[in-house]
SEFI-818708 format. One line per 10 residues: number of its first residue (from 0); their letters; for each residue x, y, z of C-alpha. Coordinates in Angstrom, 2 decimals. Each point is the difference from the previous one (the first is absolute). Layout:
<recs>
NUM	A	X/Y/Z  ... .
</recs>
This chain:
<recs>
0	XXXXXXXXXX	0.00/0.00/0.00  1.31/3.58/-1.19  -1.16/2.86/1.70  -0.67/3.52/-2.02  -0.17/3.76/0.34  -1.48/1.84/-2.24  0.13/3.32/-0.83  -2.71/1.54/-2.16  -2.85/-2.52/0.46  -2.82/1.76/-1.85 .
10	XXXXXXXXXX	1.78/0.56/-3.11  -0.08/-2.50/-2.98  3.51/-1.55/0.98  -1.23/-0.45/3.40  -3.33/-1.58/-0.80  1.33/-1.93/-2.49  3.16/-1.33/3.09  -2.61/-0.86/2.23  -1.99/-1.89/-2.77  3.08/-1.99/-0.43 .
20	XXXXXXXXXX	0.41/-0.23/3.97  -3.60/-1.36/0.18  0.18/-2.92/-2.94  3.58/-0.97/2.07  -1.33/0.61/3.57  1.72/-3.41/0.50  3.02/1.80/-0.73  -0.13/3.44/1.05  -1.53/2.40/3.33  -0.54/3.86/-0.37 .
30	XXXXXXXXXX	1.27/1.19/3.14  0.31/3.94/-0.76  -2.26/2.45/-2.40  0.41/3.63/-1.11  -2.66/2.42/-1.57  0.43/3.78/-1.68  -3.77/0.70/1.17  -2.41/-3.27/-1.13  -1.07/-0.79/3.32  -2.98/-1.34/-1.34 .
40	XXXXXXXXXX	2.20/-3.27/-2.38  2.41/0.05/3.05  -2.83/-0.91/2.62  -1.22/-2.81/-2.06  3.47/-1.13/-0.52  0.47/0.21/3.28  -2.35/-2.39/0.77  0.27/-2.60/-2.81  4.34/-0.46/0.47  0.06/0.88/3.96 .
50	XXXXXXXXXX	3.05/2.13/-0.11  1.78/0.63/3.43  0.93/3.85/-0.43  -1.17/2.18/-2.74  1.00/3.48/-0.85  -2.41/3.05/-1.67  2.02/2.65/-1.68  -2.06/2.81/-0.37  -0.64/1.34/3.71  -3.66/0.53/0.14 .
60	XXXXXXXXXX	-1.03/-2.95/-1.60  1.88/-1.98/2.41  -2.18/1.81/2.79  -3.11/-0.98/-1.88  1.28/-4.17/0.51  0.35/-0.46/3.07  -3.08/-0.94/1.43  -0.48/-2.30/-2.74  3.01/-2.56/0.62  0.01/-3.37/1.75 .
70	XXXXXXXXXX	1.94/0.05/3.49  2.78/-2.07/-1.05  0.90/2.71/-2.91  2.18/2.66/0.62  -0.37/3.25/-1.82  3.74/1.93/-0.22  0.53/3.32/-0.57  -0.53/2.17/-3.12  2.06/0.90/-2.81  4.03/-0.93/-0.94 .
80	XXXXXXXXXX	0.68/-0.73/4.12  -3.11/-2.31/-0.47  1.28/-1.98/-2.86  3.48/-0.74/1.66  -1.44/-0.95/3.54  -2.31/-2.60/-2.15  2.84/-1.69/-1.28  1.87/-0.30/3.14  -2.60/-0.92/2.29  -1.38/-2.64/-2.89 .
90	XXXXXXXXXX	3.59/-1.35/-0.50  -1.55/-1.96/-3.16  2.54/-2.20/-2.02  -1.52/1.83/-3.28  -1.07/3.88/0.11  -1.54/0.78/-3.28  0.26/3.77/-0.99  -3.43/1.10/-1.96  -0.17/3.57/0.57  0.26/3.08/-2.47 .
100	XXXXXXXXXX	2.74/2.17/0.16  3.41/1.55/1.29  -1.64/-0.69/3.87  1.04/-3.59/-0.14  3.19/1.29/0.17  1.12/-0.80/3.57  -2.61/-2.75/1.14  1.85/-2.15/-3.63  3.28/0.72/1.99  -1.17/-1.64/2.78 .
110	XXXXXXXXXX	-1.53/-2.68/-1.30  3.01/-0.94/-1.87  1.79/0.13/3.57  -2.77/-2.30/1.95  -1.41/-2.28/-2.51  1.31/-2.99/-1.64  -1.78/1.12/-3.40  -1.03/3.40/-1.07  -2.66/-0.14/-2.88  0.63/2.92/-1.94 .
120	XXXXXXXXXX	-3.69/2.18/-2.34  1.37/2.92/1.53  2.73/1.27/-2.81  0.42/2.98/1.40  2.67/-0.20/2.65  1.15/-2.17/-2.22  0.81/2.56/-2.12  0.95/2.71/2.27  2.49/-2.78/1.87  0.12/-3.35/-1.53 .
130	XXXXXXXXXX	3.76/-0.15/0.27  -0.17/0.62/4.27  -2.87/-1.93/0.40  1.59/-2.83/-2.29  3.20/0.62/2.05  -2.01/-0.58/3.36  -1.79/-2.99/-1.39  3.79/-1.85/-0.83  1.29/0.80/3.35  -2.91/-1.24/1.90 .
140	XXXXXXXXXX	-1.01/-3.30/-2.63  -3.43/1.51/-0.89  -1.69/-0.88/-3.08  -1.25/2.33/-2.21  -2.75/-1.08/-2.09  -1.87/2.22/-2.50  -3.81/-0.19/-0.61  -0.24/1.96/-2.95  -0.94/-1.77/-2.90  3.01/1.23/-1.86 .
150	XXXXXXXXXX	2.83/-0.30/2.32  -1.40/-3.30/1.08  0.28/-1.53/-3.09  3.54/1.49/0.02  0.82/-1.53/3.11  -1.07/-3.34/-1.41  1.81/-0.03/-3.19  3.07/1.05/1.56  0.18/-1.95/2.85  2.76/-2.88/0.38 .
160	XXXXXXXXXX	1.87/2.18/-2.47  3.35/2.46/1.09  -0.91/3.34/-1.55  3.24/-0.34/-1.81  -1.92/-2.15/-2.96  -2.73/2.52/-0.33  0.47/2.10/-3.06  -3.27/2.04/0.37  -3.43/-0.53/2.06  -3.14/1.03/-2.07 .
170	XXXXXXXXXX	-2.53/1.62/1.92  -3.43/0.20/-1.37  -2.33/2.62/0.41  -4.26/-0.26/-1.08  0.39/3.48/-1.42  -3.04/1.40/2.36  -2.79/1.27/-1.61  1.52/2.56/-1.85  3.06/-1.69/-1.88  -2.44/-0.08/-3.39 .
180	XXXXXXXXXX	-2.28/3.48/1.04  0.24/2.44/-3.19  -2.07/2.34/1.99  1.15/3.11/2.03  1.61/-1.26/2.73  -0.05/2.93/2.00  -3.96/-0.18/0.29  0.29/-3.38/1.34  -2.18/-0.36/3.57  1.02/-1.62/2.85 .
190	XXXXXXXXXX	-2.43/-2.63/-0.38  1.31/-0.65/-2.98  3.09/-0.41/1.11  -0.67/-2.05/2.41  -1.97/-2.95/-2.13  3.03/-2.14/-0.37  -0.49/-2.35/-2.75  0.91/-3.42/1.60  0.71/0.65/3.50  -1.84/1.27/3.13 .
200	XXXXXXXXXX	1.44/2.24/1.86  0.36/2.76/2.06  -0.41/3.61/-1.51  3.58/1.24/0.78  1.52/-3.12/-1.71  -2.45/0.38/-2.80  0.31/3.67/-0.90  4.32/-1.65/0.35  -1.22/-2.75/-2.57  -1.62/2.53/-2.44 .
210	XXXXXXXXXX	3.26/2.53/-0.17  2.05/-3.03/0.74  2.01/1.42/2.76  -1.20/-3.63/1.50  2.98/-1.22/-2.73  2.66/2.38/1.02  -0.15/-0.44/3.31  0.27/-3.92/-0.76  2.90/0.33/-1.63  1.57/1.78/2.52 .
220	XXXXXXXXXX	-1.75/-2.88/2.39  1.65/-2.61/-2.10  3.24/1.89/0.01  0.27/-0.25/3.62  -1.78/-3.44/0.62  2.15/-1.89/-2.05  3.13/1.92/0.10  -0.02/0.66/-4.09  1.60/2.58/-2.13  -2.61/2.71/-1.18 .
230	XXXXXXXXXX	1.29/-0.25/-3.59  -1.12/-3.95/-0.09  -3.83/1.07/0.37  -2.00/0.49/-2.50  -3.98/0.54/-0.20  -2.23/-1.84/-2.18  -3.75/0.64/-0.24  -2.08/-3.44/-0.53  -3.78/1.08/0.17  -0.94/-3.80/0.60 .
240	XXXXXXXXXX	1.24/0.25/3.65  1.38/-3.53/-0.10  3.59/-0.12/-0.26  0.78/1.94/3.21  3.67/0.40/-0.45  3.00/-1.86/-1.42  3.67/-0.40/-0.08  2.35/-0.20/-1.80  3.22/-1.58/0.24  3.64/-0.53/-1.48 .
250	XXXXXXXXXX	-0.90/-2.88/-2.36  -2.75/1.28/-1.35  -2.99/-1.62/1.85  -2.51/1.83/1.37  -1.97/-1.57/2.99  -3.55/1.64/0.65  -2.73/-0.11/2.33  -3.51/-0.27/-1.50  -3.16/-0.06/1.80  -3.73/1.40/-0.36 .
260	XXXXXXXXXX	-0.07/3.98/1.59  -0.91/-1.23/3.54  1.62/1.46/3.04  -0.51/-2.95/2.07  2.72/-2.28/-2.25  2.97/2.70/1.13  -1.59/0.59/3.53  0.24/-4.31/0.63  3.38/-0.49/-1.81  1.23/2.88/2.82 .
270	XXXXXXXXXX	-1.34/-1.52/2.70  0.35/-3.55/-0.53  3.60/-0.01/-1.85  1.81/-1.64/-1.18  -2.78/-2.95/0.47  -3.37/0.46/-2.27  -3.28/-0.65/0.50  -3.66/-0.59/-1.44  -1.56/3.36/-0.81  -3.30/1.43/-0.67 .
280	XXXXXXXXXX	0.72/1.85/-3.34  -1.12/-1.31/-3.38  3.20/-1.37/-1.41  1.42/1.51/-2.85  -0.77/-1.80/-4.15  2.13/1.06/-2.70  -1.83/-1.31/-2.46  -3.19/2.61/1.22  2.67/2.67/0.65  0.88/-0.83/-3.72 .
290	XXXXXXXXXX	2.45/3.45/-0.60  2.53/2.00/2.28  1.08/3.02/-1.26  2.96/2.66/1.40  0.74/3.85/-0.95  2.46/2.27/0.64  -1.01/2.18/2.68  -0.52/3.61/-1.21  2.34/2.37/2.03  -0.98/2.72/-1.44 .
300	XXXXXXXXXX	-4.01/-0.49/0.51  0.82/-1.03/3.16  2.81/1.71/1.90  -0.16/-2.01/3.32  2.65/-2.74/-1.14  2.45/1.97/-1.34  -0.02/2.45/3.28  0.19/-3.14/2.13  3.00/-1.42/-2.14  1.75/3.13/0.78 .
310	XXXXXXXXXX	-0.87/0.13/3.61  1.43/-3.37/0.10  2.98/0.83/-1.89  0.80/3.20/2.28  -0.50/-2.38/3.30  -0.23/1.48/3.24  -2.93/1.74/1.30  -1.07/0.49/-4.01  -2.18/-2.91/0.21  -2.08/1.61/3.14 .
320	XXXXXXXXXX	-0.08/3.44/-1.54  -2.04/-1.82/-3.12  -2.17/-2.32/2.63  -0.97/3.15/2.32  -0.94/2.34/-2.68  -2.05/-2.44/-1.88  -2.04/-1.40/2.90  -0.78/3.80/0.43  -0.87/0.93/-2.98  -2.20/-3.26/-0.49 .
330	XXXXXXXXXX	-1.78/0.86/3.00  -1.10/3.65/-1.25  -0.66/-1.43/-3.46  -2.76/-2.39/1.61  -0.98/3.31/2.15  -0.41/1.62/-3.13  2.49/3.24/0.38  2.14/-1.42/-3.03  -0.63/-1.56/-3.76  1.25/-3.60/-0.71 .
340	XXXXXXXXXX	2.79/1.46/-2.17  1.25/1.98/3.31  0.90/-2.73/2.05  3.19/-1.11/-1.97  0.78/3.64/-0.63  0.52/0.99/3.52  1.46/-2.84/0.93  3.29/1.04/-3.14  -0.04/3.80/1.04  0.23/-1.30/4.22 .
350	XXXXXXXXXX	3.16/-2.52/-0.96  1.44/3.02/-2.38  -0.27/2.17/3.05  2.24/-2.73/2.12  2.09/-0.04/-3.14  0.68/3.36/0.04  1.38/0.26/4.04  2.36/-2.85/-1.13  -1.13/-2.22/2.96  0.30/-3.22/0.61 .
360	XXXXXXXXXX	1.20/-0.93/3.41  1.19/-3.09/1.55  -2.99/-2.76/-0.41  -1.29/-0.67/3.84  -3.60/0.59/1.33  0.73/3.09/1.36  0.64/1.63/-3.33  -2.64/-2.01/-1.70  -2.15/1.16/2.45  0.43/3.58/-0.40 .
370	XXXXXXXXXX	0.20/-0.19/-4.05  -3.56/-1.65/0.48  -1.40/3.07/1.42  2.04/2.56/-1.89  -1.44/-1.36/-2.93  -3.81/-0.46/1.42  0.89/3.65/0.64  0.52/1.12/-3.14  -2.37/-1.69/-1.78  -3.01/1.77/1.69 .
380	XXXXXX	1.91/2.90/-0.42  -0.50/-1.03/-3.49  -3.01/-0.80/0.22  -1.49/2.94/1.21  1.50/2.17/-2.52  -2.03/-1.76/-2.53 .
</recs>
């Protein structure tokens, strides 16, 4: 039996963990929970999986729980101090990371430093400091194992193999549902943005799918996770959704994993690795799948990949400066302050602003820290101008 913690319960990579929890209750025990605000999916998660401590983010929301637990439930404080005593005081083997955003920072650090497995949806610290978390996870024998559809299949492709032999990993990207749009993107809505077409998800991610910032920031993911030259990854878009990645090595094989688009596959391989079991997902035909096609991805209709190679290229606190501002100007996009066409704009004049000082100081989480906020800064500065 494998206990969990889970951070970010109500989203669709938490719902989708504890389905695959529940069909392997044999195998697995939710012992913590986290919310942003959904007390009202927490509750009944509550009682269904019997968790010993749970956590509620936002702070008024958690004051609106409380007289709705069991006894033997104990509800933690709020916000980033919330999320960190969860994962100590649940001491699970695995902590899965499922919430949005740069705030996962420092409850992923810990994770990495209590658990014996750290199940990574949360890219974003990845990005902002793969290489210390990484560095954390080698020095205390954590596994890192990524959810993601993408770097999962990565992950799998790779593994067994010394990096050495890899010539180039693929990483493929649906194109959101704007790759093929001839219309004027800069009258797009944000609930069109958010109508991803193979995947749900949540609208920050979505909105990250359509400008496909979600791709940038995996490479730079990918970068870290796996310890790869920048220069060896290149982005493919394959509509289909069912090759989820490749690589490619030395000899001139390339090993792929293939699968219908269903979270649950990536979410069991993570938690059950390196064994495999039954699943619940339809299982993938070729023969009804019939064609799989792959593009070029257009840098210059969409911007975010090319910013995030050179983020990645400059190193440092670059990579943060890119996450901060976007996840900023996402969030006033969906408030509707900005157009569609703004987003990835803001984000190139904010990192051209950086470039400009000539910073980039020594990589700890200090400095990460305080690029993070110069560049949420700035971007509302931005913002507001417009």
């Amino acid at each position: 039996m494998k206990t969990i913690t889970l951070l970010g319960s109500s989203g669709s990579i938490g719902e989708n963990t504890l389905r695959v929890a529940q069909k392997h209750s044999n195998i697995f025990k939710i012992r913590g929970l986290s919310v942003r605000s959904d007390i009202k999916k927490l509750i009944y998660q509550v009682y269904k999986f019997r968790p010993e401590y749970i956590c509620v983010f936002n702070e008024d929301k958690r004051e609106e729980i409380k007289n709705f637990l069991p006894s033997n439930t104990k509800l933690l404080p709020p916000g980033v101090e919330g999320l960190i005593e969860l994962i100590k005081k649940s001491n699970s083997q695995i902590t899965v990371t499922a919430i949005s955003g740069a705030v996962g920072l420092l409850p992923l650090i810990v994770a990495v430093e209590k658990s014996e497995r750290v199940c990574i949806a949360n890219k974003e610290p990845m990005v902002m400091a793969g290489e210390i978390i990484m560095d954390i996870a080698r020095k205390k024998k954590t596994e890192i194992i990524p959810i993601d559809s993408e770097p999962s299949a990565i992950f799998q492709s790779i593994n067994g193999f010394d990096k050495s032999f890899v010539r180039k990993i693929i990483l493929t990207a649906s194109g959101g549902p704007f790759y093929s749009y001839n219309g004027d993107l800069s009258k797009v809505t944000p609930q069109q943005a958010i109508k991803h077409p193979r995947w749900r998800m949540g609208r920050k991610i979505s909105v990250d799918s359509a400008t496909l910032m979600n791709k940038g920031l995996e490479v730079i993911e990918i970068k870290n996770l796996f310890d790869i030259d920048i220069s060896k990854i290149e982005v493919l878009i394959h509509p289909q959704s069912i090759v989820h990645s490749a690589v490619e090595f030395v000899d001139g094989s390339v090993i792929a994993q293939l699968s219908n688009p269903d979270m649950r596959i990536p979410i069991q391989f993570s938690l059950t690795y390196p064994r495999r079991f039954d699943s619940s997902v339809k299982k993938l035909s070729l023969l009804e799948v019939s064609k799989l096609e792959f593009f070029k991805a257009d840098i210059k209709k969409f911007k975010a990949i090319e910013l995030a190679f050179k983020c990645a290229k400059k190193g440092g606190v670059y990579p943060s400066i890119l996450n901060a501002s976007n996840e900023v100007a996402v969030d006033m996009f969906l408030k509707g302050k900005i157009k569609f066409t703004d987003i990835i704009n803001l984000v190139d004049n904010v990192i051209k602003v950086w470039c400009l000082n000539k910073k980039n100081p020594q990589l700890n989480i200090e400095n990460i820290i305080e690029a993070d906020e110069w560049a949420r800064k700035k971007t509302q500065e931005f913002t507001d101008r417009i």
